[in-house]
N, C-alpha and C positions, 0 to 999 in steps of 0.2 A: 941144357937147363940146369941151372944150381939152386938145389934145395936146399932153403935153411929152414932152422929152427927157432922159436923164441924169441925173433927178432923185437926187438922194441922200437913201436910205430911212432911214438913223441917225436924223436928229432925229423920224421920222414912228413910233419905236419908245422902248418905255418902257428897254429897253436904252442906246439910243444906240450903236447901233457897227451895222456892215455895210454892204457896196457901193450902188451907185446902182443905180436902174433906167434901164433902154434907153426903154422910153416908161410915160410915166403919164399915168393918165385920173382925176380925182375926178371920179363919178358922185351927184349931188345929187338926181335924177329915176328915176326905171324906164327910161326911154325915154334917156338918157345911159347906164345903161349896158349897155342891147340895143345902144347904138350902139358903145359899145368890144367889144362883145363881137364885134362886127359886122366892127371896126378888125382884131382881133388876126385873125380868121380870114381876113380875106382878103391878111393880110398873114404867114399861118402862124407863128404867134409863140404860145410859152408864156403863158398867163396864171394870176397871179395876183392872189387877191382879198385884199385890204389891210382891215382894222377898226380898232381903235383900237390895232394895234401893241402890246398889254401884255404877249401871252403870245405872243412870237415871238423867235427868233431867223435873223437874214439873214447870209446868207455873203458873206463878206471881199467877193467878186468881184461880188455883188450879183443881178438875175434878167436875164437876158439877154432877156426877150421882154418882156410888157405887166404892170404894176402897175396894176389897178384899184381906190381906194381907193372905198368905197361911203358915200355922205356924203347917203345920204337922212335925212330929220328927221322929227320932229313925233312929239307923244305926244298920241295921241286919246281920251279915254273915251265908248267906245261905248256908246249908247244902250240903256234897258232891261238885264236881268242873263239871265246862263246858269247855272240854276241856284241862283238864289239868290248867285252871283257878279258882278264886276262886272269888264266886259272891256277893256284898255286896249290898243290899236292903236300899235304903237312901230316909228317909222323904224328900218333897221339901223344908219343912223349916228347915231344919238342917243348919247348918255355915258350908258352903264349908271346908275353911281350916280346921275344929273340922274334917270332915270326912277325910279331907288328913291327918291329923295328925294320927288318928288310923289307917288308911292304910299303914302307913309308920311303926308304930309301931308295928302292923302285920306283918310287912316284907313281905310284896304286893305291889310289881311294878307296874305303870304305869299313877301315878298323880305327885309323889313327887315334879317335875318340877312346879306344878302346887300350891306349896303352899304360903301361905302369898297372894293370890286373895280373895278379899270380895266379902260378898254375899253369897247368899243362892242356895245350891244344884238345886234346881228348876229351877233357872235362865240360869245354865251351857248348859244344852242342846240348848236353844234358840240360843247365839250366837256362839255356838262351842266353847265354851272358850279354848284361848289356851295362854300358852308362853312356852318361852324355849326350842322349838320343841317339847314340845307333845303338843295336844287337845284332850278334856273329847270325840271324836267322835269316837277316837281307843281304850277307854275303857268302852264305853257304850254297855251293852246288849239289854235292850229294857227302856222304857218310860210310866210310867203308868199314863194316862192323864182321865179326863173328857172331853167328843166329846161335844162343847156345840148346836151342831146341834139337838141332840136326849138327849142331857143330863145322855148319858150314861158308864159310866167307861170301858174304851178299855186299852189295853196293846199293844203299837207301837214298834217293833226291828229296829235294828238300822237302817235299812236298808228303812223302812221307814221314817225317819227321816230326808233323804235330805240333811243329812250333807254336808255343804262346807265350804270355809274359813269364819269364823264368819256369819256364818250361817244354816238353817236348814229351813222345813217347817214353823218353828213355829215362824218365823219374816219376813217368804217373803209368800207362797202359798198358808198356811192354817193360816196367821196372824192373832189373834181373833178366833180363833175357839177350840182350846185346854186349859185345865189349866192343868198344871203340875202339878202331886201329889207325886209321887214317882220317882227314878231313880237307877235303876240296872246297877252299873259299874262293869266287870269281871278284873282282878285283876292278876301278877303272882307275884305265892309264892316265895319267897325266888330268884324273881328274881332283876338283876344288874338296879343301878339308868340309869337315860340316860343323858351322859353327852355330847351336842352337843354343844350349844352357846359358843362363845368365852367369856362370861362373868365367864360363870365357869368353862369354863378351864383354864381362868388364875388365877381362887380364888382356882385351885387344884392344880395350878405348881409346880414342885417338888416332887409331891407328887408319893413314886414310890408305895404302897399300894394302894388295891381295895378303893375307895369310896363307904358308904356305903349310904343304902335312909336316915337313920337318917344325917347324915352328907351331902347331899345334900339339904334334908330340910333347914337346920341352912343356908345353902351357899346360898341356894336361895332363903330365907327370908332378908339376909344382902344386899345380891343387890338387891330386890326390897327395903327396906329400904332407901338405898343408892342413890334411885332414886326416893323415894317420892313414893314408889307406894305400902306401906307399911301405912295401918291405924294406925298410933302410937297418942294415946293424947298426947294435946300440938304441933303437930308437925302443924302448918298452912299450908304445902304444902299437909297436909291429908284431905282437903276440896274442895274433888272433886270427877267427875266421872272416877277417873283411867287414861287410855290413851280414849281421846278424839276422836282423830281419824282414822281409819283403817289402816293399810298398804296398799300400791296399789295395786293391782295386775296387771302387763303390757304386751304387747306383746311383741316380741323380735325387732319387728322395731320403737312400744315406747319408747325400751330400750336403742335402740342406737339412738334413737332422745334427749334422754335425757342428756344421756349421752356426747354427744358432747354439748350438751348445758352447761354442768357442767367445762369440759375441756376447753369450751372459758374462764372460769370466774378460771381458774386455780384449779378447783376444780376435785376429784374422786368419781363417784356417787357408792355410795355402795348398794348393793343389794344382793337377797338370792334366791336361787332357792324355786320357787312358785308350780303349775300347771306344767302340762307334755310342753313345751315348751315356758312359760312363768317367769317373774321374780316377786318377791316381794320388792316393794322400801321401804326403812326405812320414815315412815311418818316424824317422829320426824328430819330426818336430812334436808327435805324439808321445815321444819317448821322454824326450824334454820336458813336456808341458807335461808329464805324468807324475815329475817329481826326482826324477833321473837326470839332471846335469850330468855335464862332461867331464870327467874327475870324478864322480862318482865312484864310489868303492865301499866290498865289503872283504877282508882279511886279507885273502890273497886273488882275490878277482876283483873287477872293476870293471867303468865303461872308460872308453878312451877320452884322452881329455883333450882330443882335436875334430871328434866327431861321437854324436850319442848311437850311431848305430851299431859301432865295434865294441861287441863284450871282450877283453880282453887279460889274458893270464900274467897276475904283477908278481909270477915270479914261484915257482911252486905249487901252482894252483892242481886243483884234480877234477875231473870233468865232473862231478858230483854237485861240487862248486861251482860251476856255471850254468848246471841244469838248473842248481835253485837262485841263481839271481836271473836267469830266462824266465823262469816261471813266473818271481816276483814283480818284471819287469810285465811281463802280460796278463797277470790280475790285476795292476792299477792299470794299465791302460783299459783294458775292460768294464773295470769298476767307472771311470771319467767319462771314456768317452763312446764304452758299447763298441769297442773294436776289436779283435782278434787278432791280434800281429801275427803272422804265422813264420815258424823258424825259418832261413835260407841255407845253412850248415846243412847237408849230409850226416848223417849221427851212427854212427859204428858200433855194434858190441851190445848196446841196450835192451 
């Protein structure tokens, strides 16, 4: 195990911007990092667990105890099927998209929707990661974590896991108590992409042949591209945590509160079926219609100018600066339309 000191966590963030850390451990092994787990307690120091930095924001002053970045590897496809599935064993430090990619090129169903998301395997299960109508929660088998109660290696199924919309046990009930080391997602062979959103349906119009996953990949890389939510160097709308803030999830007399509210102002609120009698409101058009266009900017922060729901750092920014255009961004929504956008970032050091 190599212990540093002082490391500065910005570059290790798709952000870039926030303080260093007091010590850092990158854990490659299980057994590195039972041993910083090991470090921080006998030296009573905070810890946190570091992934692939996409969907985080670190404060100015940075974490004052241990940063354990977890940098186990390897994509295994296990032997035999469950199910008629086929099950692929993934380090938590693997690059998400590097394992959608092999999944796709194994011609196994059920991420493809999910490529072109940064970040690291590990991080998926935390907040259900999802676009495009899937989420990693309908193709997880179990979760191989450290308990740091007992500090012992368990294997969680899905089912304990508590999946819900961008969410799971491991950011709301048991928050702090797991490090993710592994993740087994089940997989079908040789089955059909899922082509639900109206974004790709219209990037497939015409088209009277099957769509294959490889050719959904490409499709669902160009419109996250197309929308900034694509890590391209060079691209300045790529300095950031992704989409900022959740989707709502509403009741059906939320739904029609809001929506007459939209109707005075000449507007149609668009929305997606959520939960078994509830809806899901598009954050990013709440964001919009709040007075937030895409270009929007203040000094050295802004929103992206391909999509309203990435706050994005133009260049120098300090996390201080993006607390207060989040904030300002969630009092007019508030103030219009009676809704609480709630953060989707991770928030470090605060």
């Amino acid at each position: 195990m190599l212990l540093q000191e002082n490391v500065p966590l910005a570059p290790l963030t798709t952000f870039r911007l926030g303080g260093p850390a007091r010590f850092f451990v990158e854990a490659k092994s299980v057994e590195e990092v039972q041993q910083a787990v090991a470090f921080a307690r006998s030296k009573n120091l905070p810890l946190f667990i570091l992934g692939g930095g996409s969907n985080l924001l670190v404060a100015d002053r940075g974490w004052p105890g241990l940063v354990l970045k977890v940098s186990i590897s390897g994509i295994d496809r296990r032997s035999g099927e469950i199910d008629g599935k086929a099950v692929f064993g993934v380090g938590a430090g693997e690059s998400w998209d590097r394992f959608v990619s092999q999944a796709v090129f194994a011609q196994c169903a059920g991420v493809e929707c999910l490529s072109g998301i940064p970040g690291s395997v590990g991080g998926t299960p935390v907040q259900n990661v999802g676009a495009y109508g899937q989420e990693v929660s309908e193709t997880i088998e179990s979760v191989e974590v450290l308990d740091l109660r007992d500090v012992q290696v368990r294997e969680l199924c899905r089912e304990a896991c508590g999946f819900a919309y961008r969410s799971s046990i491991f950011n709301t009930t048991e928050r702090g108590r797991f490090v993710i080391l592994s993740v087994a997602y089940a997989l079908r062979p040789g089955g059909d992409p899922h082509i639900a959103y109206a974004d790709l349906k219209r990037y497939f119009e015409g088209r009277e042949t099957q769509r294959t996953l490889a050719e959904t990949r490409v499709a669902i890389r160009d419109t996250r591209a197309r929308k900034g939510m694509l890590i391209v160097a060079g691209d300045p709308d790529s300095l950031s945590a992704g989409s900022f803030f959740k989707n709502p999830v509403v009741s059906p007399q939320q739904h029609e509160g809001l929506s007459k509210r939209a109707a005075a102002q000449g507007l149609t609120l668009p929305s997606y079926p959520a939960l078994e009698r509830s809806k899901k409101i598009s954050a990013a058009w709440l964001v919009e219609h709040s007075g937030f266009a895409r270009g929007y900017g203040i000094g050295r922060v802004g929103i992206s100018s391909k999509h309203a729901l990435a706050i994005v750092n133009r260049g120098g920014a300090s996390a201080a600066e993006v607390l207060a255009l989040k904030d300002q961004i969630q009092q007019r929504v508030a103030e219009i339309w009676a809704i609480h956008l709630e953060p989707e970032p991770v928030m470090v050091g605060f």
